[in-house]
N, CA, C and O of each residue as an XYZ file, in Angstrom:
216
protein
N     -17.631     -0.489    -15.313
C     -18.377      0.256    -14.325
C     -18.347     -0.505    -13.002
O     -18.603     -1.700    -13.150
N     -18.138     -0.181    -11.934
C     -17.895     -0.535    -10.413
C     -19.043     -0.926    -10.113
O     -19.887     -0.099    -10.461
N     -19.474     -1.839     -9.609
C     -21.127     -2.365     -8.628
C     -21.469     -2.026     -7.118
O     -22.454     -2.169     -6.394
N     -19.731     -1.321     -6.939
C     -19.881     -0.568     -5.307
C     -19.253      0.462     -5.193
O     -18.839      1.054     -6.190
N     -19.045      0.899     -3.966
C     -19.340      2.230     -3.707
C     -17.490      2.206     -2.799
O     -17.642      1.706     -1.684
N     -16.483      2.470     -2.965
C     -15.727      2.948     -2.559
C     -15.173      3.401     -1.366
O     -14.492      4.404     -1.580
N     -15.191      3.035     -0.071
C     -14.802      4.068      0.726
C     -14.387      5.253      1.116
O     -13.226      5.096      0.737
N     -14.389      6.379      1.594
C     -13.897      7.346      1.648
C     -12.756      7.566      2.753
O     -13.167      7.915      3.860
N     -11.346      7.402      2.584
C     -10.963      7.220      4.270
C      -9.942      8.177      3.956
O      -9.406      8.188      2.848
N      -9.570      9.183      5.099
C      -8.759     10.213      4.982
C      -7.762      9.974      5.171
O      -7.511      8.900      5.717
N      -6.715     10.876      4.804
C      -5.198     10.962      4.441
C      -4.867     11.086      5.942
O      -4.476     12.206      6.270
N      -4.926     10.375      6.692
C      -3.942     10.289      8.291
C      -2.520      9.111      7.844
O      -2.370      8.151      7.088
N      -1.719      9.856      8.787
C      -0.130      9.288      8.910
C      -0.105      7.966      9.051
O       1.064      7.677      8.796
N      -0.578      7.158      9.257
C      -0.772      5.194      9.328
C      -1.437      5.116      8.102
O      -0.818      4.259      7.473
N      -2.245      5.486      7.495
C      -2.525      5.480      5.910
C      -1.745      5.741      5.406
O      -1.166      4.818      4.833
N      -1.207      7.057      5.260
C      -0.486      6.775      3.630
C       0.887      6.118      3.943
O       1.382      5.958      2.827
N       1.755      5.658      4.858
C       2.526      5.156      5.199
C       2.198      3.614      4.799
O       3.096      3.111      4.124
N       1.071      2.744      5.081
C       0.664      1.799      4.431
C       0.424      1.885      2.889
O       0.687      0.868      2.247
N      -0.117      3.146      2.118
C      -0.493      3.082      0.943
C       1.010      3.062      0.250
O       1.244      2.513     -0.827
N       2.119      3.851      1.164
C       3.454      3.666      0.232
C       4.257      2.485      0.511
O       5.239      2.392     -0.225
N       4.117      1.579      1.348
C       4.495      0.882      1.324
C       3.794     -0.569      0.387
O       4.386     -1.390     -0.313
N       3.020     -0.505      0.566
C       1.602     -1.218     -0.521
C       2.274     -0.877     -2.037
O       1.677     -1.607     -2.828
N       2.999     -0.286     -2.562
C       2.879      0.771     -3.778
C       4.724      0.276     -3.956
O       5.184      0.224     -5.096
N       5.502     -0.005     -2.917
C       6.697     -0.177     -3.030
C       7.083     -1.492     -2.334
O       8.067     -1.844     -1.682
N       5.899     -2.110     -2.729
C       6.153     -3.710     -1.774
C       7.227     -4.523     -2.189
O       8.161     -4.853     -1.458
N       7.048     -4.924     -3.672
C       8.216     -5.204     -4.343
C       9.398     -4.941     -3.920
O       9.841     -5.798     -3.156
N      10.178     -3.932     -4.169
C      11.212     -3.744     -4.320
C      12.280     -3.870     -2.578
O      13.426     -4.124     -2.207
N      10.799     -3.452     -1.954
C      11.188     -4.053      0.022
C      11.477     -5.255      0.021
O      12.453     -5.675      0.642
N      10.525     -6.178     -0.814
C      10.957     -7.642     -0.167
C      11.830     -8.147     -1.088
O      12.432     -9.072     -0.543
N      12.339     -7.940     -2.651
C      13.601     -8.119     -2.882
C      15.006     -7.444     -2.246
O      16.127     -7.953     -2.227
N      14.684     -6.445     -1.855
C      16.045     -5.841     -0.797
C      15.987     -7.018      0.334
O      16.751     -7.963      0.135
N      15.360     -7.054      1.222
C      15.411     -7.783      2.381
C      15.554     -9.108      2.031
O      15.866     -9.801      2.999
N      15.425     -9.780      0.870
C      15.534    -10.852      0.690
C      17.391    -10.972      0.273
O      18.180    -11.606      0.975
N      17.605    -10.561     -0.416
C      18.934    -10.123     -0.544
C      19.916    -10.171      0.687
O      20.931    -10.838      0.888
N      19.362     -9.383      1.316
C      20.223     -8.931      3.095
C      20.042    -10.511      3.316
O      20.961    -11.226      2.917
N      19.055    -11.041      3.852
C      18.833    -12.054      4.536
C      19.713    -13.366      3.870
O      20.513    -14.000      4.559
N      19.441    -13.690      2.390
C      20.654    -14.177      2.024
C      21.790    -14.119      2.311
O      22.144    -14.978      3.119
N      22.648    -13.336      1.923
C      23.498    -12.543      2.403
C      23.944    -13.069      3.860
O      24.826    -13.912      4.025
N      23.268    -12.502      4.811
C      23.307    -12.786      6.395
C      23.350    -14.515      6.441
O      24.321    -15.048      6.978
N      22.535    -15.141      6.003
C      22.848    -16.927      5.797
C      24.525    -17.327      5.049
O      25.298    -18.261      5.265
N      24.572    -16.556      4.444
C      25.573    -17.339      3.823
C      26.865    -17.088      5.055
O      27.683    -17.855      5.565
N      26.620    -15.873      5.190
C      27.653    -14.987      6.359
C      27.852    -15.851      7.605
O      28.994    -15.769      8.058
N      26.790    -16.885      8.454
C      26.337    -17.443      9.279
C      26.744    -18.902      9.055
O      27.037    -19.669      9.972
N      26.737    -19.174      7.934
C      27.477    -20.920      7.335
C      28.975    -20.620      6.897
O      29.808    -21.474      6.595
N      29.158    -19.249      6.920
C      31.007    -19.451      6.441
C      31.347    -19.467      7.669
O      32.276    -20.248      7.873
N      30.788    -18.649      9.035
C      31.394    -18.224     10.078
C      31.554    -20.104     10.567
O      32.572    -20.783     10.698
N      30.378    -20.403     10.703
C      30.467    -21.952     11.117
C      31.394    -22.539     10.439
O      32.433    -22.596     11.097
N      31.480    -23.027      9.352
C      32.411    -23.752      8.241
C      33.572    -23.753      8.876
O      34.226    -24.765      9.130
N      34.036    -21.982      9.313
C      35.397    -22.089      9.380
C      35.771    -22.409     11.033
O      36.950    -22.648     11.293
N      34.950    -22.412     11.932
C      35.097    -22.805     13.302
C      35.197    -24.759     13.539
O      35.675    -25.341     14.513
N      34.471    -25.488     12.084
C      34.634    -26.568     11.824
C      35.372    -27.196     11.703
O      35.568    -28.238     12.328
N      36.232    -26.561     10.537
C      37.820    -26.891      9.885
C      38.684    -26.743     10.912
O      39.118    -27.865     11.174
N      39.024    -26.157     11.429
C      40.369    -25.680     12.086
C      40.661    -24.187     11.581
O      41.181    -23.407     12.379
N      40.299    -23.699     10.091
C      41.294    -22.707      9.307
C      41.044    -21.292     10.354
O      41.638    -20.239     10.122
């Protein structure tokens, strides 16, 4: 049983846009974590190879 009382806050466009993102947080910050990897490694080969000569 709850000891409080809930808010009531209406369905406006900055709400549920937060509630779906809240609800799909996960799977955002493993994508972007991915990319961003990704983009690092992309960023140390580009260097690497301006290093070498190749």
């Amino acid at each position: 049983m709850r000891r409080f009382v809930l808010p009531e806050v209406p369905e406006r466009l900055p709400l549920r846009w937060l509630k779906w993102l809240g609800l799909r947080s996960l799977p955002i910050y493993l994508l972007h974590q991915a990319a961003l990897f990704a983009l690092f490694i992309l960023i140390l080969w580009l260097l690497s190879m301006g290093s070498d000569g190749m």
